[in-house]
PQR file of N, CA, C, O and H, with PARSE charges and radii, in Angstrom:
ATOM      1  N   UNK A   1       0.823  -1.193   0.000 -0.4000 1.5000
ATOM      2  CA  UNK A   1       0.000   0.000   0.000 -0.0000 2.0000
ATOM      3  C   UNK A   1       0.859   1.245   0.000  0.5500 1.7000
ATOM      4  O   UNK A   1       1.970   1.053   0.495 -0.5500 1.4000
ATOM      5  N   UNK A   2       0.690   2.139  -0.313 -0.4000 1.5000
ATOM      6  CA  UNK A   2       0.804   3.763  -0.399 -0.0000 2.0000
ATOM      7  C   UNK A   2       0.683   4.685   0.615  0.5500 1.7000
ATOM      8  O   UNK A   2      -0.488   4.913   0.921 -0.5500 1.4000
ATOM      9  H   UNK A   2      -0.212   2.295  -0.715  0.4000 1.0000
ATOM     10  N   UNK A   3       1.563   5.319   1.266 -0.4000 1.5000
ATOM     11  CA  UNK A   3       1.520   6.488   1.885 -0.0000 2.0000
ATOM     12  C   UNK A   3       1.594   7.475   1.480  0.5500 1.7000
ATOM     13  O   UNK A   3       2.645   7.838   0.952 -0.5500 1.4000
ATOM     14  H   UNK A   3       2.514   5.134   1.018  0.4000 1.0000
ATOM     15  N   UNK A   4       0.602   8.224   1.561 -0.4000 1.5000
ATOM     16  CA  UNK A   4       0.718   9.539   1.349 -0.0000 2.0000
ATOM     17  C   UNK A   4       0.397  10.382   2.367  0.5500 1.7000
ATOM     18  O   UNK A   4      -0.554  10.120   3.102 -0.5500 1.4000
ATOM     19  H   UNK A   4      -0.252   7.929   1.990  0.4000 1.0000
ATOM     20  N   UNK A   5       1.343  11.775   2.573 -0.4000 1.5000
ATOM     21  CA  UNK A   5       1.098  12.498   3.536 -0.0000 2.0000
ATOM     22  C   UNK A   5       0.436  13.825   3.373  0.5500 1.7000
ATOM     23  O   UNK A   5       0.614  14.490   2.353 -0.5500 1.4000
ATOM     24  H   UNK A   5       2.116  11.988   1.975  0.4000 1.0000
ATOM     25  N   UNK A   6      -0.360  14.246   4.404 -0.4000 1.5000
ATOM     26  CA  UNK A   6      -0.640  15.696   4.061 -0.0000 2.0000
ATOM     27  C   UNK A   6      -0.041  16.150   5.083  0.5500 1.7000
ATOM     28  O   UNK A   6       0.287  15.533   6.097 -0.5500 1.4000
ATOM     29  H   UNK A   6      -0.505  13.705   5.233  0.4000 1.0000
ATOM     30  N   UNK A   7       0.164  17.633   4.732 -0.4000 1.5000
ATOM     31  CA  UNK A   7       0.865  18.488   5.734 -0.0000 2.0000
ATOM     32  C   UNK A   7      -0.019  19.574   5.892  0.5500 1.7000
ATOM     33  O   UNK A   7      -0.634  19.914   4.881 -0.5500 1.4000
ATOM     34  H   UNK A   7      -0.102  18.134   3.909  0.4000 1.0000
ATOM     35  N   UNK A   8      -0.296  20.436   7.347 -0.4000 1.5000
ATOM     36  CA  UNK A   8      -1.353  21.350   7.315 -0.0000 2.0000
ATOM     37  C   UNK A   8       0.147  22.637   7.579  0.5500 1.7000
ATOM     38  O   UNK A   8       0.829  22.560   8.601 -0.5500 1.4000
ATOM     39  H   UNK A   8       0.203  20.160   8.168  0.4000 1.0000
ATOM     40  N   UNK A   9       0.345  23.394   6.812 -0.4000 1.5000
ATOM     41  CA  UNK A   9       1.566  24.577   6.727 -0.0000 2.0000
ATOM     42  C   UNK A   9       0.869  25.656   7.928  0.5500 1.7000
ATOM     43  O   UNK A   9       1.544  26.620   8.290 -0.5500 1.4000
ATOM     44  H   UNK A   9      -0.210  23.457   5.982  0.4000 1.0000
ATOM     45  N   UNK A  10      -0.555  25.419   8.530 -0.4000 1.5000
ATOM     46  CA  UNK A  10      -0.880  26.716   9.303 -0.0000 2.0000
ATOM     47  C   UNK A  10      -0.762  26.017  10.418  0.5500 1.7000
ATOM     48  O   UNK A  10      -0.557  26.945  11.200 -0.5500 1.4000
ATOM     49  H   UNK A  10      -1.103  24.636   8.237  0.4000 1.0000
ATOM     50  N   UNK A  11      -0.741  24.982  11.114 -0.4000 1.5000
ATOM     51  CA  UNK A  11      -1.016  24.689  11.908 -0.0000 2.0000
ATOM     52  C   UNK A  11       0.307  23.559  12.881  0.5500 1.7000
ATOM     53  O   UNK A  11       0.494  23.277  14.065 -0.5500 1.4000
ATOM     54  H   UNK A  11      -0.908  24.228  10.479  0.4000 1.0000
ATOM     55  N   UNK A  12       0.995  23.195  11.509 -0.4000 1.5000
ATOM     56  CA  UNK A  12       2.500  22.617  11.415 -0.0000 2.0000
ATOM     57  C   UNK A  12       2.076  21.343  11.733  0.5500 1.7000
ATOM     58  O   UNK A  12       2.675  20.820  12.673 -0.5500 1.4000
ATOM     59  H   UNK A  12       0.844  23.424  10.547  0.4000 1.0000
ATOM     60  N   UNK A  13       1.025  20.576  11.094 -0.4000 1.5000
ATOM     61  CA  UNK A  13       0.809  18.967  11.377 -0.0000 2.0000
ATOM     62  C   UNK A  13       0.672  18.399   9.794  0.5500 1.7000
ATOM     63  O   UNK A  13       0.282  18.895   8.737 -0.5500 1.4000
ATOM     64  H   UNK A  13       0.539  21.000  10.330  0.4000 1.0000
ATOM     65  N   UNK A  14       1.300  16.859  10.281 -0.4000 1.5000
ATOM     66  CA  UNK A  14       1.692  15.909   9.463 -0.0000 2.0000
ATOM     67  C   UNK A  14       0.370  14.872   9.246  0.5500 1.7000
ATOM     68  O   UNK A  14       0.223  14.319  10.336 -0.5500 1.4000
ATOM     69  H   UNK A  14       1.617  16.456  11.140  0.4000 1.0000
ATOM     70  N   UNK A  15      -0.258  14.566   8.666 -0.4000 1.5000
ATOM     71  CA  UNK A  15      -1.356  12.953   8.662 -0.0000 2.0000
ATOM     72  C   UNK A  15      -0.997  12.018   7.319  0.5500 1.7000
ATOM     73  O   UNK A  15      -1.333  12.202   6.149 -0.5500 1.4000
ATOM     74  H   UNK A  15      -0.140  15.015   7.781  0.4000 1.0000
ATOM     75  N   UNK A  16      -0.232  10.997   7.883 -0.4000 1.5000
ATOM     76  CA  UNK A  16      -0.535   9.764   6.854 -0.0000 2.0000
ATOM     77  C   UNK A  16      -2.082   9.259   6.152  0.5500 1.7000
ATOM     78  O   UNK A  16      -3.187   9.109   6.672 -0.5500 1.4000
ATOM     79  H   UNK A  16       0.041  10.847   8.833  0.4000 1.0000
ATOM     80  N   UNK A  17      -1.714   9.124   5.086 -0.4000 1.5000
ATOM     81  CA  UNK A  17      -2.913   8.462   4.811 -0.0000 2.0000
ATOM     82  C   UNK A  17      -2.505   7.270   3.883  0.5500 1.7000
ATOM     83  O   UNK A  17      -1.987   7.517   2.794 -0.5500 1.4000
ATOM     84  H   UNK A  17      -0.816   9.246   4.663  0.4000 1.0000
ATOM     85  N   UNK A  18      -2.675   6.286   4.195 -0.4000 1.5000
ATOM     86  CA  UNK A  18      -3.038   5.317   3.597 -0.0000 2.0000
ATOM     87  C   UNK A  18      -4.029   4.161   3.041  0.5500 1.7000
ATOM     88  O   UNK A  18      -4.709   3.380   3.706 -0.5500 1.4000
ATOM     89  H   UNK A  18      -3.096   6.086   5.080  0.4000 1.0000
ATOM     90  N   UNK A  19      -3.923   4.268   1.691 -0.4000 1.5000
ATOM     91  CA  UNK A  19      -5.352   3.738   0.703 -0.0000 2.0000
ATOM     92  C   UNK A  19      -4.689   3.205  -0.494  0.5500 1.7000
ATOM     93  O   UNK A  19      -3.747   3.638  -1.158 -0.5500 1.4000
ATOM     94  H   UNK A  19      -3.371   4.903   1.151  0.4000 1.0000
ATOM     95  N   UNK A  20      -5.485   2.059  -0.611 -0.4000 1.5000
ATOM     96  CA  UNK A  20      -5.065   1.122  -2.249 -0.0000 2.0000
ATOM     97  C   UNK A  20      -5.157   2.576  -3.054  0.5500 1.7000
ATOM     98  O   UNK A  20      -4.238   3.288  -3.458 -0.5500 1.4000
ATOM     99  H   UNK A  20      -6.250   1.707  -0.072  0.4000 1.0000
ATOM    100  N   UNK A  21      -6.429   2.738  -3.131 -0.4000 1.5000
ATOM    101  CA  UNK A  21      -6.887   3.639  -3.774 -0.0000 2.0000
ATOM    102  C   UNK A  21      -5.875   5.138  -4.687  0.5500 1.7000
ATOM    103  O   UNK A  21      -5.980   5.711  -5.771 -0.5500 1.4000
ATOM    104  H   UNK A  21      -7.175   2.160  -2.802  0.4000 1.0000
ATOM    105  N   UNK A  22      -5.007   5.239  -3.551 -0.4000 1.5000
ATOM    106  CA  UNK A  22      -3.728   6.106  -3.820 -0.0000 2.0000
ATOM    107  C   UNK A  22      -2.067   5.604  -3.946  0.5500 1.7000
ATOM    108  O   UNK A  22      -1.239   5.212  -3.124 -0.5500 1.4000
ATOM    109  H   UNK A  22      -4.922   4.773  -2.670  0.4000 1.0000
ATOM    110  N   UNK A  23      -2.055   5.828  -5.354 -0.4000 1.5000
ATOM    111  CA  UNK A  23      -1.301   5.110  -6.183 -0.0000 2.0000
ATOM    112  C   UNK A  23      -0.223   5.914  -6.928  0.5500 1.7000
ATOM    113  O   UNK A  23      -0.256   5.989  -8.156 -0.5500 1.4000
ATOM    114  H   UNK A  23      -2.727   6.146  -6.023  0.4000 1.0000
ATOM    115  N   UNK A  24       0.970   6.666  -6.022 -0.4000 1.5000
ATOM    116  CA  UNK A  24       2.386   6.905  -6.567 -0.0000 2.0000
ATOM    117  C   UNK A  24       1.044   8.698  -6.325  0.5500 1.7000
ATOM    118  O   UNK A  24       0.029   8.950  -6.974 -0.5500 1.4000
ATOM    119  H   UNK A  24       0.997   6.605  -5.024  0.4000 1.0000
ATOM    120  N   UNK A  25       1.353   9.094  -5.772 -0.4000 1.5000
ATOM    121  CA  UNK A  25       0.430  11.024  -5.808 -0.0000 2.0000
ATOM    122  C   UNK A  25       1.363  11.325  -6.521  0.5500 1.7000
ATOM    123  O   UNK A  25       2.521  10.947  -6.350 -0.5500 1.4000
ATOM    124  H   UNK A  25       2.178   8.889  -5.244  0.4000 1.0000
ATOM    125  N   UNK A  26       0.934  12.096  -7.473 -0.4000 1.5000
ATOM    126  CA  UNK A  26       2.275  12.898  -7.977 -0.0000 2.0000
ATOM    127  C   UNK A  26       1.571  14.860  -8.005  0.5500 1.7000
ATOM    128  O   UNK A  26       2.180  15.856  -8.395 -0.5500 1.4000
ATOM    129  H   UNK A  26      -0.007  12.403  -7.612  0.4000 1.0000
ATOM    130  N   UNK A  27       0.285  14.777  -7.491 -0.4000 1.5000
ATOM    131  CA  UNK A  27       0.364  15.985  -7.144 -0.0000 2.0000
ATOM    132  C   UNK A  27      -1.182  16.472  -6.760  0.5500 1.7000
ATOM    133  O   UNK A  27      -2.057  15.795  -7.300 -0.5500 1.4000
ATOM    134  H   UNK A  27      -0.210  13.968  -7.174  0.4000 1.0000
ATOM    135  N   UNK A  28      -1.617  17.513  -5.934 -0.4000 1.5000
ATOM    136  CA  UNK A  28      -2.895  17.844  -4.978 -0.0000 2.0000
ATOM    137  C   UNK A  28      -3.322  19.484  -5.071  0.5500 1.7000
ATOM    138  O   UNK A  28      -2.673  20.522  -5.198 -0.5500 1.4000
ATOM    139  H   UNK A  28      -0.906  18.063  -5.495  0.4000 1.0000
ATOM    140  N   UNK A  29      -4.744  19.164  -4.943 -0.4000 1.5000
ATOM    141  CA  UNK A  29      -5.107  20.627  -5.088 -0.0000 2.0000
ATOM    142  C   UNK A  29      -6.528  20.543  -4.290  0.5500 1.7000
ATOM    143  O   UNK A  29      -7.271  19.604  -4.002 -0.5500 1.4000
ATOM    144  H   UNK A  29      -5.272  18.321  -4.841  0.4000 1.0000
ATOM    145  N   UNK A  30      -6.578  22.289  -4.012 -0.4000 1.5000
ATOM    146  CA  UNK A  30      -7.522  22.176  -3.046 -0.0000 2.0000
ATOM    147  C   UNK A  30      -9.044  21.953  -3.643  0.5500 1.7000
ATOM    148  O   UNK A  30      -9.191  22.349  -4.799 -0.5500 1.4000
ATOM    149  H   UNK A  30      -5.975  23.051  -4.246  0.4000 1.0000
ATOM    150  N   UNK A  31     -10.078  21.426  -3.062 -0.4000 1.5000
ATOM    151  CA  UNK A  31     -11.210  20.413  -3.345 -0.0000 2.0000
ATOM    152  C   UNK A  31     -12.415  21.598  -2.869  0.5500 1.7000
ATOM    153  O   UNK A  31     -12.245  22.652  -2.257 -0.5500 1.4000
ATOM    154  H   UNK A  31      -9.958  21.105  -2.123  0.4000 1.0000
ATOM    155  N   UNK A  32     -13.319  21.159  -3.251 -0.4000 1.5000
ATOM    156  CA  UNK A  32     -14.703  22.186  -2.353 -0.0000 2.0000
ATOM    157  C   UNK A  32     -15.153  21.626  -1.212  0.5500 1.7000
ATOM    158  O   UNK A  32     -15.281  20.410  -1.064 -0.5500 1.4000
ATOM    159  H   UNK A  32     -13.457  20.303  -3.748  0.4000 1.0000
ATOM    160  N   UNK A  33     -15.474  22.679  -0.158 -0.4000 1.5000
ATOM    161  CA  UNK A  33     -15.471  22.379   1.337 -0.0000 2.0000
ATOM    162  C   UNK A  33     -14.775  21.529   2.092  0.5500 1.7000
ATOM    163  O   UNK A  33     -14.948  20.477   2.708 -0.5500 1.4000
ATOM    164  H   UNK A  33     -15.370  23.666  -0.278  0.4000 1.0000
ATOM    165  N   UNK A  34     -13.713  22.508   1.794 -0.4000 1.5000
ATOM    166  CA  UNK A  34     -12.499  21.881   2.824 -0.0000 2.0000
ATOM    167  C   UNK A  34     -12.167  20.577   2.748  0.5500 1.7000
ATOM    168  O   UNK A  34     -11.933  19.860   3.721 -0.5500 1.4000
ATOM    169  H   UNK A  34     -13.573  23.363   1.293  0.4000 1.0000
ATOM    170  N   UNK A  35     -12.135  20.172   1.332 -0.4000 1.5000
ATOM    171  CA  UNK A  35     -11.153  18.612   1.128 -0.0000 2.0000
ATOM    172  C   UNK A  35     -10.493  19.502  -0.212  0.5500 1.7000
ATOM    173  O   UNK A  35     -10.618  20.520  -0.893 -0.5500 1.4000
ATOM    174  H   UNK A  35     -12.325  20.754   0.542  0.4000 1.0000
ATOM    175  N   UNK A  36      -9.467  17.898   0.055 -0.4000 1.5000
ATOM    176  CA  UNK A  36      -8.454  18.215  -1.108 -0.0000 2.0000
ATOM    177  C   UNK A  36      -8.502  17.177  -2.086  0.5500 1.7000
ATOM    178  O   UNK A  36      -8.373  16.041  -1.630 -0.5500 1.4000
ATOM    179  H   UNK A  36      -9.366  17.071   0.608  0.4000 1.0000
ATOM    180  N   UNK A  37      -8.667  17.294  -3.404 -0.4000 1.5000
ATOM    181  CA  UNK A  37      -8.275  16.239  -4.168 -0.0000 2.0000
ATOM    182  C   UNK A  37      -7.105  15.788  -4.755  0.5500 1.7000
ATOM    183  O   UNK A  37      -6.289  16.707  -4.819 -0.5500 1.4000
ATOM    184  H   UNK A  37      -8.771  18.217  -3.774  0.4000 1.0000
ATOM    185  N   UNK A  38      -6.611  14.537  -5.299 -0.4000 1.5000
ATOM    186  CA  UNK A  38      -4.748  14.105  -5.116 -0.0000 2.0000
ATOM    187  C   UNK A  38      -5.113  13.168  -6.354  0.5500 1.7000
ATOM    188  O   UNK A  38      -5.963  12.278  -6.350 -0.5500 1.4000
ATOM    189  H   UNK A  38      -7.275  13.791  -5.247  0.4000 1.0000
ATOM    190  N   UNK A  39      -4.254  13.570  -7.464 -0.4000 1.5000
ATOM    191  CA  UNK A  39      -3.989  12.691  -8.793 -0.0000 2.0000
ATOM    192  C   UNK A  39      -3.085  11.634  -8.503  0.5500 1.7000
ATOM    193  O   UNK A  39      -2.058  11.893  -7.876 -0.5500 1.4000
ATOM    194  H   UNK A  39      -3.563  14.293  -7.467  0.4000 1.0000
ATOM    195  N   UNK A  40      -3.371  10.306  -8.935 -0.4000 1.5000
ATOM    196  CA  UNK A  40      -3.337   9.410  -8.581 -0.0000 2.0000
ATOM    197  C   UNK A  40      -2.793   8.883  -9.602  0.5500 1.7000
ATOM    198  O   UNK A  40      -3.560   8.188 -10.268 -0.5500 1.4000
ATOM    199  H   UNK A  40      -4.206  10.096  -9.444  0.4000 1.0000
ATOM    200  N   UNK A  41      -1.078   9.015 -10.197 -0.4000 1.5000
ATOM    201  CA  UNK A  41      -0.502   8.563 -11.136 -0.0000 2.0000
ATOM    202  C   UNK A  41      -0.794   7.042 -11.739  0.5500 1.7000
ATOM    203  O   UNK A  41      -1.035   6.766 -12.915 -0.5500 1.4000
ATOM    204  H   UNK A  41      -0.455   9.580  -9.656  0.4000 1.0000
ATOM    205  N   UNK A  42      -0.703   6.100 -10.572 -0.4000 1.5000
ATOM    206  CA  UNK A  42      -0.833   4.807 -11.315 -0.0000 2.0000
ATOM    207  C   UNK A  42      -1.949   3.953 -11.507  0.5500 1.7000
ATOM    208  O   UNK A  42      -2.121   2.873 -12.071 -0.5500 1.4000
ATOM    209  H   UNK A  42      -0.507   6.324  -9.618  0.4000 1.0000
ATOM    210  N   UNK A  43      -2.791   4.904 -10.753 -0.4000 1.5000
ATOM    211  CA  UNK A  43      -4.171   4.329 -10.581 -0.0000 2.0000
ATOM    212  C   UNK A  43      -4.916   5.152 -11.983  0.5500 1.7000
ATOM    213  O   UNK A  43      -5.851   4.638 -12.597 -0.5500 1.4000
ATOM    214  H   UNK A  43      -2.651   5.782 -10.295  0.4000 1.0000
ATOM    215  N   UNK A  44      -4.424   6.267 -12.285 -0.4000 1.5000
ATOM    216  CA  UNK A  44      -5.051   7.041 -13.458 -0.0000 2.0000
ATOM    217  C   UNK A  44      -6.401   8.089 -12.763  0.5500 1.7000
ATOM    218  O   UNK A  44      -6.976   9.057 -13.261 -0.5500 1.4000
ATOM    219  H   UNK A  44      -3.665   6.685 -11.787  0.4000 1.0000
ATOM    220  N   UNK A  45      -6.558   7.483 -11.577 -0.4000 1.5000
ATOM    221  CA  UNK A  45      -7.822   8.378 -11.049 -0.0000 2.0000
ATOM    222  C   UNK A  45      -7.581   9.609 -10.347  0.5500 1.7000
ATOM    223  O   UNK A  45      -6.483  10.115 -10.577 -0.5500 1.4000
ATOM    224  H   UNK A  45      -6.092   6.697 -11.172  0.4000 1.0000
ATOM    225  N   UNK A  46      -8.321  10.202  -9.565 -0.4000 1.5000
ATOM    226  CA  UNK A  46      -8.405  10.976  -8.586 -0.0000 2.0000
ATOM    227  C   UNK A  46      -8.919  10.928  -7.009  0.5500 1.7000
ATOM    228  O   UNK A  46      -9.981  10.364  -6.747 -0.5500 1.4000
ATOM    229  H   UNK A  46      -9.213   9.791  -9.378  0.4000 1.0000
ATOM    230  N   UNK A  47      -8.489  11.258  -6.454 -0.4000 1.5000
ATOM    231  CA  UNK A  47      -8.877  10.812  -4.698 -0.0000 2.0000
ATOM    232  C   UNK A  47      -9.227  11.973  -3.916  0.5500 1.7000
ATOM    233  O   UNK A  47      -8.692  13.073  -3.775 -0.5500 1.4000
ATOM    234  H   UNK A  47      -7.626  11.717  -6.667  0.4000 1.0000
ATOM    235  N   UNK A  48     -10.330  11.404  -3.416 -0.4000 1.5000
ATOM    236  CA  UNK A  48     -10.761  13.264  -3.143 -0.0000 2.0000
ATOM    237  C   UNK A  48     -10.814  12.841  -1.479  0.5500 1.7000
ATOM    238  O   UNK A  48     -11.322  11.767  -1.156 -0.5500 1.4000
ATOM    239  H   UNK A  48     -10.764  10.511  -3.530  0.4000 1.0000
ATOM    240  N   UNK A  49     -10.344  13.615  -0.628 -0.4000 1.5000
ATOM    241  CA  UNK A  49     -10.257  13.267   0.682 -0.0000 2.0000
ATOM    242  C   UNK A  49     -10.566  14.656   1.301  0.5500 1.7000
ATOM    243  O   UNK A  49     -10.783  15.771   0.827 -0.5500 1.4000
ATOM    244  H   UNK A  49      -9.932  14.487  -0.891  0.4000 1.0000
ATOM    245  N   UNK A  50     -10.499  14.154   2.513 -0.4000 1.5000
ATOM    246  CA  UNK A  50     -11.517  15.327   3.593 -0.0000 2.0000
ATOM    247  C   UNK A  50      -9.200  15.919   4.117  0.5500 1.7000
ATOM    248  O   UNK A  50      -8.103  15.462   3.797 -0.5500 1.4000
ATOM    249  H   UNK A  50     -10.323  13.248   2.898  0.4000 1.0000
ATOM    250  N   UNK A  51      -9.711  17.120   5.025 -0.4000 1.5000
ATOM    251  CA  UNK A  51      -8.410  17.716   5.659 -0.0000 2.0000
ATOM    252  C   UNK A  51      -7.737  16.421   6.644  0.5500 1.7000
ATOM    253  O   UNK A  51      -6.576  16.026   6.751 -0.5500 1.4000
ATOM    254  H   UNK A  51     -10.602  17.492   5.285  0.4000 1.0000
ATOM    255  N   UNK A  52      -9.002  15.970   7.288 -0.4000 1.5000
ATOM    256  CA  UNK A  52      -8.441  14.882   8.094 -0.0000 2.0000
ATOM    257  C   UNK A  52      -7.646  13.223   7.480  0.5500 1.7000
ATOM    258  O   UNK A  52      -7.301  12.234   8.127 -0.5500 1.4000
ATOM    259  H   UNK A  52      -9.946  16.290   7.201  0.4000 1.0000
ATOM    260  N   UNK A  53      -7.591  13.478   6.180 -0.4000 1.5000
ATOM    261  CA  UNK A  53      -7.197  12.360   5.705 -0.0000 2.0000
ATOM    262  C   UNK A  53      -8.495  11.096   5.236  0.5500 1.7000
ATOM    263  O   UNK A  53      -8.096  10.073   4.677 -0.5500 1.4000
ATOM    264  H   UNK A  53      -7.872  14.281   5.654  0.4000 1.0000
ATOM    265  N   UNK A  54      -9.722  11.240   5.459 -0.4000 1.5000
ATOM    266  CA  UNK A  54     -10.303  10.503   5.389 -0.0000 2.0000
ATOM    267  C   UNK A  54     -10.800  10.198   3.821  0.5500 1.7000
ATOM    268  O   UNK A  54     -11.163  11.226   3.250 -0.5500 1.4000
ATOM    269  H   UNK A  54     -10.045  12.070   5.913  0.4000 1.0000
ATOM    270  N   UNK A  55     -10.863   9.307   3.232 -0.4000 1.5000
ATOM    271  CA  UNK A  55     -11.004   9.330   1.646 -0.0000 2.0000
ATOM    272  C   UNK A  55     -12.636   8.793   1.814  0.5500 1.7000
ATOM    273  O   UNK A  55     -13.177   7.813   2.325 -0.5500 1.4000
ATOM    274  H   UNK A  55     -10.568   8.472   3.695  0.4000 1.0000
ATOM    275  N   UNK A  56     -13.265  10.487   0.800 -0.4000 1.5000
ATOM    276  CA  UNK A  56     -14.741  10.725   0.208 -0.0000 2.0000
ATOM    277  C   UNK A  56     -14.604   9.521  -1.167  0.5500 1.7000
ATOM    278  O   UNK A  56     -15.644   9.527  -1.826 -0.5500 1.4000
ATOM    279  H   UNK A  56     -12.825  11.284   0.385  0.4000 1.0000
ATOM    280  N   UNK A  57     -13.974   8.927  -1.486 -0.4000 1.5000
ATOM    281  CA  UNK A  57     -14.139   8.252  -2.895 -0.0000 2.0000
ATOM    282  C   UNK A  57     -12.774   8.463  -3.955  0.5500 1.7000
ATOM    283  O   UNK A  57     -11.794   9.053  -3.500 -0.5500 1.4000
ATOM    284  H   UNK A  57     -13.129   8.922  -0.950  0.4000 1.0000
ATOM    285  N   UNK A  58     -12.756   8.030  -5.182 -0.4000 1.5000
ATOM    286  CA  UNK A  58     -11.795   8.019  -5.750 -0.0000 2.0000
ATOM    287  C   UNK A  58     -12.722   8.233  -7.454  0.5500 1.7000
ATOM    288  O   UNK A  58     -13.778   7.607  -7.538 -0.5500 1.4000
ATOM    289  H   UNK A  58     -13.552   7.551  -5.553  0.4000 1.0000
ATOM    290  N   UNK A  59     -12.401   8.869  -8.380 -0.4000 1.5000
ATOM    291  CA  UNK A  59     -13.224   9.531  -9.646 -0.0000 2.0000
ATOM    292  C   UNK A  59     -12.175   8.851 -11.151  0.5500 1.7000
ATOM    293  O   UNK A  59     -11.207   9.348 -11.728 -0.5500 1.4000
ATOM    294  H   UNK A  59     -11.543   9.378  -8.312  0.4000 1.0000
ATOM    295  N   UNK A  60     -12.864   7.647 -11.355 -0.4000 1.5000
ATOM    296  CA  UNK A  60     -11.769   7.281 -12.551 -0.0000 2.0000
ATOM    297  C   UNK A  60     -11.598   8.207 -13.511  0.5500 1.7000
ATOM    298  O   UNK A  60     -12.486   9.060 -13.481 -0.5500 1.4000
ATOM    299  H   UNK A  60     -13.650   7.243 -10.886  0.4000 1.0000
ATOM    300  N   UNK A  61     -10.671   8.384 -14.475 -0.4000 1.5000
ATOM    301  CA  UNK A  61     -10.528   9.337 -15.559 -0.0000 2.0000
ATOM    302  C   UNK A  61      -9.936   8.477 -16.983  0.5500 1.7000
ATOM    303  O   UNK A  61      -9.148   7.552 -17.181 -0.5500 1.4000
ATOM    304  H   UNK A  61      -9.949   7.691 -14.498  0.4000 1.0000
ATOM    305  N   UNK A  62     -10.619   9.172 -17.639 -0.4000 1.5000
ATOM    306  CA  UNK A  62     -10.487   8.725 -19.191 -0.0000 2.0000
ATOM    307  C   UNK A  62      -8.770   8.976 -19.807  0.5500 1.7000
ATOM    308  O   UNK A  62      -8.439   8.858 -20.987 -0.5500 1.4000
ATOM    309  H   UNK A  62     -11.259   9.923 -17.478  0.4000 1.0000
ATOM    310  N   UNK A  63      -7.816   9.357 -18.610 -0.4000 1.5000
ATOM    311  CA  UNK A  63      -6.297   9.314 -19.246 -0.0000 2.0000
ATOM    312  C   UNK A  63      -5.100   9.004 -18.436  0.5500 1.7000
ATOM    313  O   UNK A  63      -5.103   8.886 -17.211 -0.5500 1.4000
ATOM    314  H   UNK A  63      -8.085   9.453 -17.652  0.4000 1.0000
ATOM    315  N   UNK A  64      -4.031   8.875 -19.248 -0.4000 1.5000
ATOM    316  CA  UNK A  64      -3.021   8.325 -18.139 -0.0000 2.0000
ATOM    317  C   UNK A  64      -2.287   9.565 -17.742  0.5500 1.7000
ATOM    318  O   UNK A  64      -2.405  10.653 -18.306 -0.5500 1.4000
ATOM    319  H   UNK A  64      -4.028   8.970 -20.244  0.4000 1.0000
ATOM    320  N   UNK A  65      -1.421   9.269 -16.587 -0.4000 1.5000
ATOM    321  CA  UNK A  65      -0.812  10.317 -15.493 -0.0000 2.0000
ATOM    322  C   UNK A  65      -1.257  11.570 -15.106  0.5500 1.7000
ATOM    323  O   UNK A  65      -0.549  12.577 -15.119 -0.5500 1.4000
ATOM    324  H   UNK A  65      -1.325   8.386 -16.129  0.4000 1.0000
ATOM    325  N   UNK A  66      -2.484  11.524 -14.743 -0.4000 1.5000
ATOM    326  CA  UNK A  66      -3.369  12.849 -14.346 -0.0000 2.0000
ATOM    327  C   UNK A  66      -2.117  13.656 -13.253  0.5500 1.7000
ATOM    328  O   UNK A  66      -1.173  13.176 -12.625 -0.5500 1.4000
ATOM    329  H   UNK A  66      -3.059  10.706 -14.732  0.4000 1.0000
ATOM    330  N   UNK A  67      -2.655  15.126 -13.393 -0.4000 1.5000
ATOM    331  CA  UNK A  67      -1.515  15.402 -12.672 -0.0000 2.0000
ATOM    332  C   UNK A  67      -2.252  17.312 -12.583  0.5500 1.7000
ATOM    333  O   UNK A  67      -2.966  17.808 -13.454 -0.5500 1.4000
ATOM    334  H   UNK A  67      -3.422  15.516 -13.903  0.4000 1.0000
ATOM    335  N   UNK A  68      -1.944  17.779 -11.725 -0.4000 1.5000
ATOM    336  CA  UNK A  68      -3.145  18.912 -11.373 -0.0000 2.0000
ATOM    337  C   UNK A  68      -1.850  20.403 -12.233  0.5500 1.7000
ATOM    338  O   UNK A  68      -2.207  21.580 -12.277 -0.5500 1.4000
ATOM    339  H   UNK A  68      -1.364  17.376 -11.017  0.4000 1.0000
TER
END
């Protein structure tokens, strides 16, 4: 499985997250109401997760190496 970390820069905290689902991140942007969504290089999808790390679902996409 995959770790990926978020970092909160205002608050100076670290949260692992780990999910099949998230596959090599190669990059994240901010999401509506306070989640973030994270391109999901090998999976081809997208992972849309809450601040706390918790994963809302994952959004397949019609191409390879999505990347924000």
């Amino acid at each position: 499985m995959q770790c990926t970390c978020m970092n909160d820069t205002l608050i100076g905290t670290t949260i692992a997250v780990i999910n099949k689902n998230i596959r090599e991140p190669c990059s994240a942007c901010v999401g509506p109401d306070d989640t973030v969504l994270v391109c999901s290089k090998n999976n081809h999808d997208v992972a849309h997760l809450t601040v706390g790390g918790d994963v809302l679902g994952s959004y397949p996409l019609n191409l390879k190496l999505p990347h924000s």
